[in-house]
Structure formats: C-alpha cells, structure tokens
C-alpha positions in Angstrom: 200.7 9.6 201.4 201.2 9.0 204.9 199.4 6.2 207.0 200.2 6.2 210.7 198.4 3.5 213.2 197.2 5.0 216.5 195.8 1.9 218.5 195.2 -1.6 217.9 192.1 -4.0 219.5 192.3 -7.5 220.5 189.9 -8.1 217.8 191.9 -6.5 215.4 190.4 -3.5 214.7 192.7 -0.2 214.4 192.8 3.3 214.9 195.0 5.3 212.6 195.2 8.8 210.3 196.3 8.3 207.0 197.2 12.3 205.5 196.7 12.9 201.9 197.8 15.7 199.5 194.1 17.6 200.6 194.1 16.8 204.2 194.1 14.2 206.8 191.8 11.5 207.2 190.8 9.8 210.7 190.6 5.4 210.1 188.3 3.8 210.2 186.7 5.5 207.8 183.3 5.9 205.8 183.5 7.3 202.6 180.5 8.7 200.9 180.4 8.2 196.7 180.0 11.0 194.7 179.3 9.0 191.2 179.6 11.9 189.1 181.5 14.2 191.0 178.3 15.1 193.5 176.8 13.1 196.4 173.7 12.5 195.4 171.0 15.2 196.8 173.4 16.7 198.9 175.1 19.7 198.9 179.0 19.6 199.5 179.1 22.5 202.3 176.5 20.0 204.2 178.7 17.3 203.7 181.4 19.3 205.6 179.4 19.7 208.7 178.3 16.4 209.1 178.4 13.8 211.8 178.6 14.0 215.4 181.6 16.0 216.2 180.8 18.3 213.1 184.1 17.3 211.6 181.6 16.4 208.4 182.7 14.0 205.4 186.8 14.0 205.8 187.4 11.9 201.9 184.4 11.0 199.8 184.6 8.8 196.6 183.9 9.5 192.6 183.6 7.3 189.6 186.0 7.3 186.9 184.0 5.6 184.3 181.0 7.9 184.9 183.4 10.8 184.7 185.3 9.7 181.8 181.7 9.8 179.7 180.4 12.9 181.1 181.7 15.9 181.1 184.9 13.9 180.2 187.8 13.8 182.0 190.2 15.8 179.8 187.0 18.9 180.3 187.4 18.1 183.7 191.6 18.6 183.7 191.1 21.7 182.0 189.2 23.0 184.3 191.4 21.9 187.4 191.1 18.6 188.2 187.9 17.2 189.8 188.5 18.8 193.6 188.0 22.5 191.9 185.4 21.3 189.1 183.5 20.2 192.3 184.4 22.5 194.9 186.0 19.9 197.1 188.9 20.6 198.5 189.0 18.1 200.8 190.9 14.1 200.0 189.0 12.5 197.3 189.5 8.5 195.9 188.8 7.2 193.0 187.9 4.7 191.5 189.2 2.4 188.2 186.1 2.4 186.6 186.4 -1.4 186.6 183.4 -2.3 188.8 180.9 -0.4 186.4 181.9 -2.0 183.3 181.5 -5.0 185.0 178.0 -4.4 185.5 177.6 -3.8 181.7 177.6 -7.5 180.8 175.6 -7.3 177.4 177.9 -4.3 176.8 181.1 -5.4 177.1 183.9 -7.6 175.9 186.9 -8.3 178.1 190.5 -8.9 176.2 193.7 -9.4 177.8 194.4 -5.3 176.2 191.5 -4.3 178.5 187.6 -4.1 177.4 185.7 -2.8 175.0 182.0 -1.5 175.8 179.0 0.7 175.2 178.1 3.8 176.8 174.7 3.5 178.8 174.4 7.1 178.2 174.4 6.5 174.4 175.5 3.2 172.9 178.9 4.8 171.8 181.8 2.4 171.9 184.5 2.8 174.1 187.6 0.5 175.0 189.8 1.3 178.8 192.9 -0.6 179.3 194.8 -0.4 182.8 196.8 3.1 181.1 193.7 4.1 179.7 192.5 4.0 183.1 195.9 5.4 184.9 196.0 8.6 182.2 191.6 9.5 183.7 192.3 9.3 186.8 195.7 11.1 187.0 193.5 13.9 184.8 191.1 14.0 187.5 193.4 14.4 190.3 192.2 12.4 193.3 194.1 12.0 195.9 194.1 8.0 195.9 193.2 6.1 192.4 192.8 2.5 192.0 194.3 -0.2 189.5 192.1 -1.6 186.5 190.6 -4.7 187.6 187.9 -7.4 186.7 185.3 -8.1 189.4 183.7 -11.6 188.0 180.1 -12.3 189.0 178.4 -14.4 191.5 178.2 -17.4 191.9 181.5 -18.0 189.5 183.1 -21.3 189.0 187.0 -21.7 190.4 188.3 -21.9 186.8 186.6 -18.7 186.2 187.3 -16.7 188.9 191.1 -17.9 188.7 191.6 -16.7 185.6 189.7 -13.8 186.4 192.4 -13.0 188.7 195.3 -13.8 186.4 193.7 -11.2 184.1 193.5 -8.3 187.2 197.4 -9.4 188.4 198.4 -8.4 185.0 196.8 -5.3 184.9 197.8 -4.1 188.1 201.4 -4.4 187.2 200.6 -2.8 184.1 198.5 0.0 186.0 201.6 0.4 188.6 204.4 0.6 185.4 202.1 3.3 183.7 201.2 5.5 186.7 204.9 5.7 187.9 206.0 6.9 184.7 202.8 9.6 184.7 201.9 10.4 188.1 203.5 14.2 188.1 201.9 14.9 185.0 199.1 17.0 187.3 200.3 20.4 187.8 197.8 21.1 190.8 199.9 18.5 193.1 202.9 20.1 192.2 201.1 23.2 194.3 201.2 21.4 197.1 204.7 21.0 198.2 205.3 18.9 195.7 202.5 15.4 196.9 201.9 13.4 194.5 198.4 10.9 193.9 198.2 7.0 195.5 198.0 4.3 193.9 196.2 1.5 195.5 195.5 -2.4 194.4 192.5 -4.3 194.5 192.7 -8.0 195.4 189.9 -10.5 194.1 189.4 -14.1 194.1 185.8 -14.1 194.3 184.4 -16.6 197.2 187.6 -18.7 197.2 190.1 -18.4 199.7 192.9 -19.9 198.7 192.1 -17.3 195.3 192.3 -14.1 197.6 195.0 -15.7 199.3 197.0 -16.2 196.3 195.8 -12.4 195.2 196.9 -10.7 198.5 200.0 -12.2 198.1 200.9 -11.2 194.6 199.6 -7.5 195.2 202.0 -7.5 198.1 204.7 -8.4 195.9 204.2 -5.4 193.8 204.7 -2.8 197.3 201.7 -0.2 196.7 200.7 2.0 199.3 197.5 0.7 200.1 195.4 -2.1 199.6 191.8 -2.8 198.6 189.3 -5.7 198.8 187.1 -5.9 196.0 184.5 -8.2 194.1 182.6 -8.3 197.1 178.8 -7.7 198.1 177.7 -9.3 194.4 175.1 -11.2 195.5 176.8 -13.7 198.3 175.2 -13.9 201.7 176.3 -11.7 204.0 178.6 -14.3 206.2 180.7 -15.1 203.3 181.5 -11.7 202.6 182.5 -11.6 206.1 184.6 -14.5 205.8 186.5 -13.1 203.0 187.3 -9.6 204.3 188.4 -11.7 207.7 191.0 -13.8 205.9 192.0 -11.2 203.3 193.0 -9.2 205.9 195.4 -11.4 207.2 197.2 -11.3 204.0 197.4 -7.9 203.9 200.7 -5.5 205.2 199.8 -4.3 208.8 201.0 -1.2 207.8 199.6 0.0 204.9 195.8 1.0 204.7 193.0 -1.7 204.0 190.4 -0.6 201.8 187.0 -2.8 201.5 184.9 -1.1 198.2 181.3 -1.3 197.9 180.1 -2.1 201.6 177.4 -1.9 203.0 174.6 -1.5 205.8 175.2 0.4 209.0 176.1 -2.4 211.4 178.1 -4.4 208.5 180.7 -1.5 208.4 181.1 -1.1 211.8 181.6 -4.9 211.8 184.2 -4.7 209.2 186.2 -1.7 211.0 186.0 -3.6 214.1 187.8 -6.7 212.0 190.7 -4.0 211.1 189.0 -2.5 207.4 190.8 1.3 207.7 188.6 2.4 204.6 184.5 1.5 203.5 182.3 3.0 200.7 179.0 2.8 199.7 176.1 4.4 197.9 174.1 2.7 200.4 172.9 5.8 202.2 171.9 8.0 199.5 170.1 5.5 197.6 168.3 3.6 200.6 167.5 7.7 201.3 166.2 8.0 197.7 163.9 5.4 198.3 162.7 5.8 201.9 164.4 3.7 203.9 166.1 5.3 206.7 168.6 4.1 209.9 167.9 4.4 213.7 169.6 2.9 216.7 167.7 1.4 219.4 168.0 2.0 222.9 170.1 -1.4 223.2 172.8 -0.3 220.7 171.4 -2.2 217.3 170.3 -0.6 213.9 166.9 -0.3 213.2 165.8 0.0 209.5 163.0 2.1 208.9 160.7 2.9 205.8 159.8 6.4 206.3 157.2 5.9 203.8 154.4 3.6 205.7 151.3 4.7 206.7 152.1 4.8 210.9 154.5 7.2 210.7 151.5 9.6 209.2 150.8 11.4 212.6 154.4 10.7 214.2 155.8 13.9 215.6 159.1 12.6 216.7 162.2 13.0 214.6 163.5 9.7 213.4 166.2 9.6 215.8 165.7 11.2 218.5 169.9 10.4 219.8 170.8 11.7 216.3 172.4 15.2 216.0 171.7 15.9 212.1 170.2 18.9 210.5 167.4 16.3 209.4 166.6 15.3 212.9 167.0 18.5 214.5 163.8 20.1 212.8 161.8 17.4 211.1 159.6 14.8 212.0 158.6 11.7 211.1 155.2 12.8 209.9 156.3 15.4 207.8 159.3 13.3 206.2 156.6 10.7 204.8 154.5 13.7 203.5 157.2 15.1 202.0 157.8 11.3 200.0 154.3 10.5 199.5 153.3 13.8 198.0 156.7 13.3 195.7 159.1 16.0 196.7 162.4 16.6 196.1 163.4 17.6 199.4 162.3 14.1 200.8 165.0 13.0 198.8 167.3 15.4 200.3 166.8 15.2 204.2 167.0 11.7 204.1 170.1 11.0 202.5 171.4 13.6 205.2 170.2 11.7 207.6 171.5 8.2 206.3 174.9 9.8 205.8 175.1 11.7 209.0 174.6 8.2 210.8 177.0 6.9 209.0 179.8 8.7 209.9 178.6 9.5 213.0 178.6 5.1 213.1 182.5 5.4 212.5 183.2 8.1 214.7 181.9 6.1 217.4 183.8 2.9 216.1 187.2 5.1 216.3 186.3 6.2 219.7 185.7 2.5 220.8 188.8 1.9 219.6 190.7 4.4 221.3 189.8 3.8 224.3 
C-alpha cells in the first residue's frame, strides 16, 4: 500500500491517493458497505458509474462477520477471494467483524482469548479471536483488513471503557503478530506483482480523551499502515463525536491514512474530511434509501433531508435534485418515486439508494476539489 498526500488546508483537511493492490483511491473518501459482499439494492456495474465525474464507487466496504456465517469464508477462498465471488475488481476493505458482535450483547461473551457468540442467523455458537479474525479476512482477500477490537457501548463508565481498551491493545498486537506471519497465504495477490493486503488499527477510548489519547499512542507504537477511529456514532450527540475525531487526529501519523468507521450523514462527513478524516463509511445511504428518506442540497450550499414518502410530493414532477447528475434524478420524479414506495415496490428501494449514494460521493468529490484548490 501506498499513501501519497497531495495538498493540505489550513483547517487540516487533506487531499491525497492512497493505491491499493486493485487500484488507486482518491482521499477523502466515501466508502459504500457492501454487508454481505453486495451494496444493498444496487447493482455493482451502477456503482462504477457513479457520482459526478462518473469515476463511480473507487473502494467500497464488506463485513467479515456476516461473511464468515454465510456463505463462509473458506467457500468464498475457494472460489477466489471475495473481489471475484462479487465481481469487484476494484479496492475493497474489510472489516474485523468486531463492531457486529458488539451489537450482539445477549449473544455474546467477551474473554481475554476473544468472544464467544451466537449466530443471528441460527443460534449456532461461534467463538473469533484476533487470528481467528486475521485467517477470514486474509481468506477473503480485501485489499485493507482491520484488527479485532471491542467497541464498548454508550454511555460507558471510565473503568469500563479503559479496560475495554486494554483488551483491544492486546489484540491488535496479537492481530499484527498473526497477519505478518499469514498475509501471503492468498495466491490471488501474488498475481499482482507480488501486493500484499493492509493491515490497519482501530483506536478506541470511547468519550474519553485522555483514553483515545492513550489508544493513538499505543497503535502508533505498533507502526501499521493506516489508522482507524472506531467506537464512534453509538449513541453520543453528534458534537462529541466531533470532538473525538478532532483530537484523535492529532494523535495520529500525518502520513499514514486516517480512517473514521461507521459515519454518518451527508454534511457530517464532509465535516470530518474537512477536519483531515482520509477514509468514511456508512450504511447510511442505502438504508435511509430503504426507508424513504432521501438527500438534496439547497440553493445556499446545506443538506436538505427529505422523506420521499409524504403526501406533497404526490403530484411533484421535479426530480429530487434538480443539481444532481444520477441515473435516479435524470428520469424520475418526485411523484413517481413516492408511488413507487407507497404502492410497495422494489425498485423504490433501488432508485433511492442510487440516489443517496451518488450524493454521496459526489459530496466527497466536491470536498477533494475544495481542497485542491
């Protein structure tokens, strides 16, 4: 992995490209998640010919826990790692699978080994460690994985979220020591003059700074090629999470990409990219899609959130942005769109989580040309 920084703003947000074994990726960047190796309701050719300057989705996101249960990531190895079981052949992250068993709190029991849980799917009991982790996600293939971590809920006392953090320190290390011994294990990458997969760390501390502080530093220590923020947008208000991302950052290597997982609306990620985030994900768009709601930007510049689903949009013949370039917009209007929900379609479904994604990156494209400039 390569990461090369372009242009820096007073404000600390940074232009860069960081290249990957399946291609190069322009920073700051939005990553759309494809939970189980599929962007939900989209089709990965449309994905490729998305956003403003057509350049589409450069890296998208997929979940190793979800993965891991079905098809299985050994099926999935077998058949090629996860770019050619998907027909992706563009970058592709990963992630540790931690966050999701997180969210399985009756389900789960965390040891200092790793943790033991129950399938959603089917109650089956399953146990990942940090090289339990490591060995799916070098099967998969992605170009960048994560390290096994513990994301601890909100609110969380100090003691809690300290120890917490002890817990995710050690399996870092533990993640690092078992993918350097394993990472060439994936003949694919050896096709492609000879690149290797990333391994990136994920610094917690929940809402304490001194805690991410402490974290940042002790990542640093162990010299990874990138760097994420995690155990963020858990329930805190929105300033706090702004809070943290600004003074994790400043703990972070200047050189090295900084990843902030699991955020968030429209004008919170261009926010973040203008503090100096490189990399953002979110299911945001697809699901927000799923359920209606829909982004627009106003003549003056700000994000307008609209439910495609009420009643005043029933005999609107304008698109729902008329400034936005995607396939969505180009043909359809709002009147139509609500039909399409109301009467329980499929396709409503479809069009706008197009729509939400292509504003996305579009969002970021016009981020990276601010900062450019």
């Amino acid at each position: 992995m390569i990461f090369e920084l372009r242009c820096k703003a007073a404000g600390g947000g940074r232009r860069g490209m960081l290249k990957l074994p399946h291609g190069t990726v322009q920073t700051p960047v939005f990553m759309p998640v494809g939970t189980a190796a599929s962007v939900k309701a989209v089709e990965q050719s449309v994905l490729e010919r998305m956003g403003t300057d057509g350049a589409g989705a450069e890296i998208i996101l997929a979940n190793t826990y979800h993965l891991y249960l079905r098809p299985g990531h050994e099926l999935i190895a077998r058949l090629g790692g996860v770019h050619r079981f998907m027909g992706w052949q563009r970058p592709m992250l990963t992630d540790s699978g931690g966050f999701q068993v997180f969210s399985l709190s009756s389900l789960r029991k965390v040891t200092p080994d790793g943790v033991e849980f129950r399938s959603h799917l089917d109650g089956s009991k399953h146990f990942f460690s940090p090289e339990h982790s490591m060995d799916v996600q070098i099967a998969l293939g992605a170009d960048v994985m994560m390290v096994f971590d513990e994301c601890v809920e909100h609110p969380a006392t100090y003691e809690r979220t300290r120890d917490s953090m002890a817990l995710t320190h050690a399996w870092a290390r533990r993640s690092r020591d078992h993918f350097e011994a394993n990472k060439h294990r994936v003949p694919w990458f050896a096709e492609r003059d000879g690149h290797a997969q990333s391994l990136f760390g994920i610094v917690q501390g929940g809402m304490y700074a001194d805690l991410r502080k402490e974290s940042a530093e002790r990542l640093v220590e162990l010299d990874l090629p990138g760097y994420a923020i995690g155990g963020l947008a858990v329930g805190e208000p929105r300033e706090v999470t702004r809070e943290m991302i600004a003074r994790t950052l400043e703990w972070l290597p200047k050189d090295k990409p900084r990843y902030v997982m699991g955020v968030g609306y429209p004008d919170e990620i261009e926010e973040y990219a203008k503090l100096g985030v490189d990399m953002m994900d979110c299911v945001l768009p697809t699901r927000a899609g799923r359920h209606g709601l829909v982004f627009a930007r106003a003549e003056d510049g700000s994000i307008v959130r609209m439910n495609i689903k009420r009643k005043e949009y029933a005999e609107d013949s304008g698109p729902i942005d008329a400034a936005c370039g995607c396939m969505t917009c180009a043909r359809y209007s709002r009147a139509y769109l609500r039909h399409l929900f109301v009467a329980g379609e499929p396709l409503a479904l479809t069009l706008n989580s197009i729509h939400n994604l292509h504003f996305y990156l579009a969002t970021m494209e016009r981020v990276r040309a601010e900062l450019a400039a």
